[in-house]
Each structure stands twice: as C-alpha cells, then as structure tokens.
C-alpha positions, -999 to 999 in steps of 0.1 A, spaced: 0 0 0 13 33 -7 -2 44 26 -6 26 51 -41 16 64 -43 26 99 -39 62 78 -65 57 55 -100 79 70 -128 63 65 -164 65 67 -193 36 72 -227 42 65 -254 19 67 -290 35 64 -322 23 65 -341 59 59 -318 72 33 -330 110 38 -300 132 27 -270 105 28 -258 112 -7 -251 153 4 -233 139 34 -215 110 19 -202 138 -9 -187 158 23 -165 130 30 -155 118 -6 -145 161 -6 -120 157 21 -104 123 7 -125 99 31 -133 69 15 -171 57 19 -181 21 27 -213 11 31 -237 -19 31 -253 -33 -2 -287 -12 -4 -269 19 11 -235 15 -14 -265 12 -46 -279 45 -35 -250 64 -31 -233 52 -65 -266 54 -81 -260 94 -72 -227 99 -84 -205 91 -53 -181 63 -50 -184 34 -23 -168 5 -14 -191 -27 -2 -183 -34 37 -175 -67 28 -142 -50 8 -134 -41 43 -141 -74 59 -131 -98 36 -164 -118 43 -199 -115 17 -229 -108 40 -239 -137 56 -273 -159 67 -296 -129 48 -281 -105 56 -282 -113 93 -244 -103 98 -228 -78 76 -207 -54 100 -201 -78 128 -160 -80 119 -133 -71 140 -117 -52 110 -152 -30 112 -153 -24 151 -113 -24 155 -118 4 130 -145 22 152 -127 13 186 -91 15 188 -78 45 208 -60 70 183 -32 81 205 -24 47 216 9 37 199 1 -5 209 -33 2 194 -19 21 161 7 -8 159 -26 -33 154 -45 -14 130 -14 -14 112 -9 -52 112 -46 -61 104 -47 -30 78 -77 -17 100 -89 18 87 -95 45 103 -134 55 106 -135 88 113 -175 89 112 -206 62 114 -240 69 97 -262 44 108 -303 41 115 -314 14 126 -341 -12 107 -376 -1 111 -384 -22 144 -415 6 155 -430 13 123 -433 -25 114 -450 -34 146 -473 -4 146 -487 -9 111 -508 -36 128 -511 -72 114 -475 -78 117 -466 -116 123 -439 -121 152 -412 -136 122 -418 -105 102 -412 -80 137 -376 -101 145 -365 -99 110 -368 -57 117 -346 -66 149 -316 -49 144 -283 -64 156 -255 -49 137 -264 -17 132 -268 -11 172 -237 -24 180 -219 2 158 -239 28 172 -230 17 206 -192 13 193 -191 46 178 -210 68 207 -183 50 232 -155 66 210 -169 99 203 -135 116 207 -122 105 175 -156 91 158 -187 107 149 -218 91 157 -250 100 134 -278 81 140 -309 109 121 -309 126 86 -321 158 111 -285 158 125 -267 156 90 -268 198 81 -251 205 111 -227 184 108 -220 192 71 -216 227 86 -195 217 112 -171 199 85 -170 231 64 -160 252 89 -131 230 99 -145 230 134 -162 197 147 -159 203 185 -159 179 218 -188 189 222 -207 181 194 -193 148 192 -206 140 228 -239 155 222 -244 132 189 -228 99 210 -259 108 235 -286 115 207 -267 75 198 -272 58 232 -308 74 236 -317 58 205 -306 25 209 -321 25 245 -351 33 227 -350 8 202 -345 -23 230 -376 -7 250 -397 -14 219 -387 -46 215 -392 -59 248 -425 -39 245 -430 -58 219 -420 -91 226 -436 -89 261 -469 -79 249 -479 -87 211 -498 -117 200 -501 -129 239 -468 -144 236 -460 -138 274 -490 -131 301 -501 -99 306 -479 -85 333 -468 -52 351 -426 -52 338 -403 -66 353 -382 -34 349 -395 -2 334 -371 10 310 -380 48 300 -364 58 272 -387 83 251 -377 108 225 -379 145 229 -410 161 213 -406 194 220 -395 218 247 -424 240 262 -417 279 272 -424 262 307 -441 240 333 -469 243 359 -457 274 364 -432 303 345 -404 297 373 -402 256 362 -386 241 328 -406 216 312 -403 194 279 -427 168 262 -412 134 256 -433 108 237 -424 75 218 -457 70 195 -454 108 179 -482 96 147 -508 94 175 -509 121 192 -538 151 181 -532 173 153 -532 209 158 -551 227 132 -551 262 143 -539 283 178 -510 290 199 -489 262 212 -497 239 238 -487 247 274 -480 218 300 -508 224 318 -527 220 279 -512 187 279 -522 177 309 -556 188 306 -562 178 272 -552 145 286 -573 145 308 -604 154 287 -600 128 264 -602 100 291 -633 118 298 -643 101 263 -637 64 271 -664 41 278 -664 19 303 -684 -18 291 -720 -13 306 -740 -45 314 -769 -61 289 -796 -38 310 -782 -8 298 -771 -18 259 -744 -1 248 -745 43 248 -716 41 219 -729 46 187 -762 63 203 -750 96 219 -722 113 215 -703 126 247 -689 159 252 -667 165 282 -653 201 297 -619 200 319 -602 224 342 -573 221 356 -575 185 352 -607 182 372 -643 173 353 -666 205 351 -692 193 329 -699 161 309 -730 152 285 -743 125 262 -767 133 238 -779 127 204 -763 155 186 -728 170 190 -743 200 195 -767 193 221 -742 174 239 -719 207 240 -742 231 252 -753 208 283 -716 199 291 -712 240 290 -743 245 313 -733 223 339 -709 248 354 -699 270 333 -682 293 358 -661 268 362 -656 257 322 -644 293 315 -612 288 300 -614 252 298 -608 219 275 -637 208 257 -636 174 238 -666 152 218 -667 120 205 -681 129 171 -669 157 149 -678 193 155 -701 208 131 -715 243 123 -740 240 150 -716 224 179 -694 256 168 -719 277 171 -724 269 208 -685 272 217 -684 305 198 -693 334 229 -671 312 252 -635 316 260 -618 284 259 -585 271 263 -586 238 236 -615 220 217 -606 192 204 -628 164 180 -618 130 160 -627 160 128 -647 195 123 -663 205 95 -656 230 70 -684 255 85 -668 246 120 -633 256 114 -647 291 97 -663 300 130 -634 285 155 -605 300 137 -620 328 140 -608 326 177 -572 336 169 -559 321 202 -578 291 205 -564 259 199 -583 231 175 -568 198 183 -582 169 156 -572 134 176 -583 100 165 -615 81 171 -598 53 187 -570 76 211 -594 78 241 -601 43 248 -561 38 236 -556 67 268 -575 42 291 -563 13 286 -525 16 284 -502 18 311 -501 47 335 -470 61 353 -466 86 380 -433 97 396 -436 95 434 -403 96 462 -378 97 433 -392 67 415 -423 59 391 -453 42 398 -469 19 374 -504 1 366 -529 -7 349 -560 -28 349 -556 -65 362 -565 -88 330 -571 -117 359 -593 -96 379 -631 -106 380 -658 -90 361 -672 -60 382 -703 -63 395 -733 -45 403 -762 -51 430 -797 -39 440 -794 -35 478 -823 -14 482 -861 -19 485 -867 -7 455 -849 -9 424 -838 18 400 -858 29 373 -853 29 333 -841 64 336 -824 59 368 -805 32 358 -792 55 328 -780 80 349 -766 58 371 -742 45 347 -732 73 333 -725 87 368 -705 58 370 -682 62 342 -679 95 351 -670 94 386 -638 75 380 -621 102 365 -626 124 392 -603 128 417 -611 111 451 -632 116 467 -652 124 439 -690 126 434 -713 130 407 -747 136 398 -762 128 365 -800 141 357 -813 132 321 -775 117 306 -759 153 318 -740 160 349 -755 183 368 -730 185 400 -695 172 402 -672 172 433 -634 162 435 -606 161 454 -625 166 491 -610 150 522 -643 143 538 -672 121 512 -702 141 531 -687 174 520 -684 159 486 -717 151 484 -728 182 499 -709 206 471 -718 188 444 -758 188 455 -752 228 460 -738 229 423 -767 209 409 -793 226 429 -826 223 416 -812 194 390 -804 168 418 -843 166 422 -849 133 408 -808 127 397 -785 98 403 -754 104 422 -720 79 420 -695 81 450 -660 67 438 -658 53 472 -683 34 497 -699 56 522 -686 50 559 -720 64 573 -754 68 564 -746 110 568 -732 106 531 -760 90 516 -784 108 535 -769 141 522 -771 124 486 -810 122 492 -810 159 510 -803 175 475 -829 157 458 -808 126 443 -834 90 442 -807 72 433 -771 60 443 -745 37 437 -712 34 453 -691 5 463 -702 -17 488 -675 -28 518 -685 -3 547 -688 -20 579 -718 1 579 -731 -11 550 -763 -26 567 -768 12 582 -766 28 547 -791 7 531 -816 10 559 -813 49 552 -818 43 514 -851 18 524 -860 51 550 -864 75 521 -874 54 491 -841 59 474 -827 29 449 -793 24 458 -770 1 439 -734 -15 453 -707 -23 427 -679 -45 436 -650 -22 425 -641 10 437 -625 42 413 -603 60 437 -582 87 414 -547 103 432 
C-alpha cells in the first residue's frame, strides 16, 4: 500500500431511511475519506454519483445468513474502537490494515413502524430486529472523541456545517454519542414492548423493569408554572392530536387535554343498559384537570351546550372534547365562550370558519380510537424519586353490580346511574357526581371528607339533583353521606359496597325510598 491503512479515514454508513445520505457522503469523498457502506446503502449512493466500497471490501467476508451479519468484523469495530493516541493500538490497525473510521452513519431497521402498522406476524417484527447496526452505534458513541456518531438525517446539516468550517468540536461529538445511546435504548424498550406484549406471547404483566427511554417532542416555554422548565417526551409521535389552528400547547394544555380525552372512554355497561356508543355522542369540559361538565346526547351539539351548562363558571377557560366531529351547530355553541382547547376525531368546513376565527384558541383533531387507547394503556406517575406503574388487572373478575335497596332503580335511573359511574372514575377522590337526564349536573373532587363531597356537588346541581342519580367513587362510611345524597334531591345511588356500615346505609336508602346500587369495584383517582 502506498499508505498505510491505519492512515486511511474512513467512513461507514449503513441506512435504512436514506433522507439526505448522498449530500453527506459527498462531504466525505471532498475531504479524501473513502465511503463504505452496506449493499442497499452502497446502490444508493453510487446510483448518485458518489463512490463506495461494499463493507464486505473491508471485511473480507460477503454478508452472511440474509443479511443477518454484515458489519459484525473485527476489521469494522477495531476500525471504530481502537484508541487514536495509543501507539500498541496504532501498531494493530497497522498489522490487520484496520482503517481508520473517522465517522458512522447508521439508523437502525424499522423495528416501530413495522409493529405499529398492525397485522405484523412475530417472524416479520424479528426480522426488523436490528443487531449490527446497534452495535456500531453503541461502538461509535463509546469513542466519540475521535468518531462521529450519526444516527438521524435531522442531524446531518449541522454536521456538514461543522465539517466546512473546519471545526467539529468535543462537544458536538458527545452531544451526537448521547442522541446515539438514547436511540438504541429506545430501540431495546420497543422490542421488549414488543415481545412482552404482542400476539399474547408472554401473560399480561406489570414489567419486570420499566425502561423509559422516550424521545424528545418538543420543549415547552415552561411548566406548571413560568419559574419551572418543562419538555414533552413521547415515543408514538403519529398518535398524538393534530393541531389545526392556535398558539402552542402549554403543559398544563397537555395535561388537561389528557385528561379530557379519558373523559371520552367508555367503560363496558352490562346487557340492562345496551351499549351508549354509537347512540350519543359525549362531550366533556376540563379544568385544571378536574371534570366540570360532561353530557351524552344525540347531537354533538346538544351534547356541548349541556356539558357548558353544567358549570360553566367553572368551564371558563377550559378543555372541551366530543366524541363525534364538531359541526356548524356544535361551533356555534362554543363560539361566545373563552376556551383554552376544543378538540374532536374532525370538524367540518363551517366549524373551522367559525373556530379560527378565535385567533388564540387551539383546535386539536385526535383519533377516534385515542381515548379508549388513553384508558387502557399503562399509567406512570413519579412518586419519592421513582415511578409508579399500573394498569387494569387482565385476571381480575368482572365487576359487579347489586340492587341492595327496597326498591330498584328505574329505566331512567339506571341510565343515569351508569353514566355517573363512568364519570366518577375520573374524578379525583373523593369524587362525586350527579347525573340528571345523561348530563352532569353536579361534580365534586378532590374533598377529604365524602359528606362534603356530596354536599358541594348537591349545591352545584341545585334544583337538577331533584330526581338525579349520584355515583361516589368510594363506599360511604355512614349513612350521613348517603343521606346528604337524598337531601339535594338525588333518588338514586351507587357506590361500592365494603363499609362496615353497609347494613346502616341501606336502611337509610329503604328510609327515604331511594334505589341504591353496590358495585364490587371501587374508582379511587390520586
């Protein structure tokens, strides 16, 4: 060799989404690096004019078992690994005519999107497993003092600039080795997602260890408040709501809006209620987190104006959500109030007209099937420097619901009751609400005592609780809870059973004629 090898810069890149690799590999071949590359990334790049050598030049070996192992040489990670300024090190390279790779451009095989298209057999998800291409990322981010690390076509301009100017600095070397280990931390998290979940391979289990590893979204100007930083990580980016028109969301928008679409979810009623989906459309009102107003009727319109009018002290400058897209009508309604967010699986054409018209409102367009998505997955809360996990037991029994009263509910009352029901576990505990007609009428959260719950959210119903339903997240300790129910007018109840008192409760129900219905699960929210 005229020169020798450990001399000889090189550059490896093996891309799956080949997004601007021919502008970066033409930086190299400009300052006398020579390219090598794997056999769908060498076609691309010589199919635009710029020279590459086939990894297996390099290794001396074709690709092997379908492609399975392609980089996994020692002439390919010597070439990543050895230390520069070690003289032992240089004397190897030279021996085993190791390059040396000044720079690895690598993303990995498409492991999320596969699995997320749906209908993806287990063989076809660990054929998108990728083994070599995270083990040069992982080589490569370990020796970021002398190796460049790019693992996104998003980080190529700036490093093309960085090139040009003659200047590729410590520091942008270590920031790129981190954006490297974050992503193949990501990557693992899917698959054990995967693997532990799809298809019912493995039972339906909490982890046994929680591996967090999600991508930035987006920084926010700040958090709760303007004195805290905040940021928005999320792994399944395609899912989350589009934003049609407004300012940016806040964290507290986030939060809220999350909190609004849960508000959507059905829970399963049983076979004497049928099923409300498909028959009403729900439209729910948040603030600060907390439930102000929630309504199922027949049109999305309807359904707005009574959510509005259950508090609408309280739904000034708050989240509304439907279930059904917002029309010219449903606009209409929202159009005198100041809101925060309204967000709807669409809006039509004379809906947007009259919304955007709102300059700082936000319209958020999610998808029909994100709220029940919202409910069902796993939820996380940090809590003493750690995270809390759960979600619902698969192996828990079916809940349950029983007549303990004299008297049973009616048609109407039963209605009410299980929308009061699916209500009240999104409220935080103790939490109370009473339904009249499909609409809530009162809601209370977040009280330390249940009779004061009860007792705010009769006030806030007033003359509506005549003739309501009212669901307790909790079981009443006393009769005084219940009987406070009844004092604002509410005939029916239902709350978990599993007071010691339980006997003295019902006897207080029989007293006044009320209907009063135990289930067998409880909804405390924290």
């Amino acid at each position: 060799m005229p020169e020798s090898a450990v001399r000889q810069k090189a550059a490896l890149f093996s891309l799956s989404d080949k997004t601007g690799a021919a502008e970066l590999a033409k930086a190299f071949e400009a300052r006398g690096v020579t390219i090598y590359a794997t056999g769908g990334t060498r076609a691309y790049l010589i199919e635009r004019g710029v020279p590459a050598s086939d990894v297996e030049e390099l290794t001396g070996f074709p690709a092997l078992f379908d492609g399975r192992v392609k980089t996994l040489h020692p002439k390919v990670f010597g070439a990543i690994l050895y230390e520069r300024g070690d003289r032992e090190h240089a004397k190897q390279a030279e021996k085993y005519e190791i390059p040396e790779l000044v720079a690895v451009a690598v993303n990995l095989y498409p492991f999320e999107a596969t699995v997320a298209r749906g209908g993806t057999s287990l063989r076809e998800a660990i054929e998108q497993i990728d083994i070599g291409g995270v083990a040069l990322l992982r080589a490569a981010a370990k020796n970021f003092e002398h190796v460049v690390v790019l693992t996104h076509p998003s980080q190529y301009d700036g490093y093309r600039a960085a090139l040009k100017s003659g200047e590729v600095t410590q520091s942008l070397r270590r920031k790129l080795a981190v954006a490297a280990f974050e992503r193949t931390a990501e990557y693992d998290v899917a698959i054990a997602h995967y693997l532990a979940t799809a298809g019912e391979i493995l039972p339906s289990a909490l982890p046994g260890a929680l591996a967090l590893t999600l991508p930035l979204a987006k920084r926010l100007r700040y958090g709760t408040n303007p004195q805290e930083r905040a940021a928005f990580y999320v792994d399944r980016v395609e899912r989350l709501p589009d934003q049609l028109h407004g300012k940016a969301l806040s964290y507290n928008n986030l939060l809220d809006l999350d909190a609004t679409l849960r508000l959507l979810s059905r829970a399963p009623l049983g076979a004497e209620f049928g099923s409300d989906r498909g028959r009403f459309v729900r439209a729910a009102i948040v603030k600060h987190a907390v439930p102000c107003g929630v309504a199922q009727r027949s049109s999305v319109a309807v359904a707005v104006r009574e959510a509005l009018m259950t508090d609408p002290v309280s739904a000034y400058g708050g989240i509304v959500a439907t279930d059904a897209p917002i029309d010219g009508a449903a606009a209409n309604e929202l159009r005198d109030f100041f809101l925060e967010i309204v967000a709807a699986p669409g809006f039509g054409a004379e809906a947007l007209a009259t919304l955007r018209a709102k300059k700082q409102l936000r319209l958020m367009q999610f998808s029909a099937t994100l709220p029940d998505e919202l409910a069902h997955e796993l939820r996380l809360r940090s809590a003493l420097g750690g995270v809390l996990a759960e979600d619902d037991d698969p192996d828990a029994p079916p809940e349950k619901w029983r007549v303990v009263s004299t008297r049973r509910p009616t048609a109407q009352e039963w209605h009410d009751l299980a929308f009061a029901w699916d209500v009240v576990r999104h409220v935080k505990s103790n939490g109370i609400v009473i339904v009249k007609g499909g609409t809530t009428r009162g809601i209370c959260a977040g009280q330390t005592n249940r009779v004061s719950a009860v007792q705010i959210a009769g006030r806030r119903a007033g003359s509506n609780a005549a003739g309501a339903a009212c669901a307790s997240d909790g079981f009443f300790p006393f009769a005084d809870g219940l009987e406070a129910a009844v004092e604002s007018g509410c005939t029916a109840i239902i709350a978990p059973g599993g007071s010691i008192r339980d006997d003295e409760v019902i006897a207080a129900a029989d007293r006044h004629g009320a209907a009063l219905v135990f289930s067998s699960y409880r909804y405390f929210t924290h």
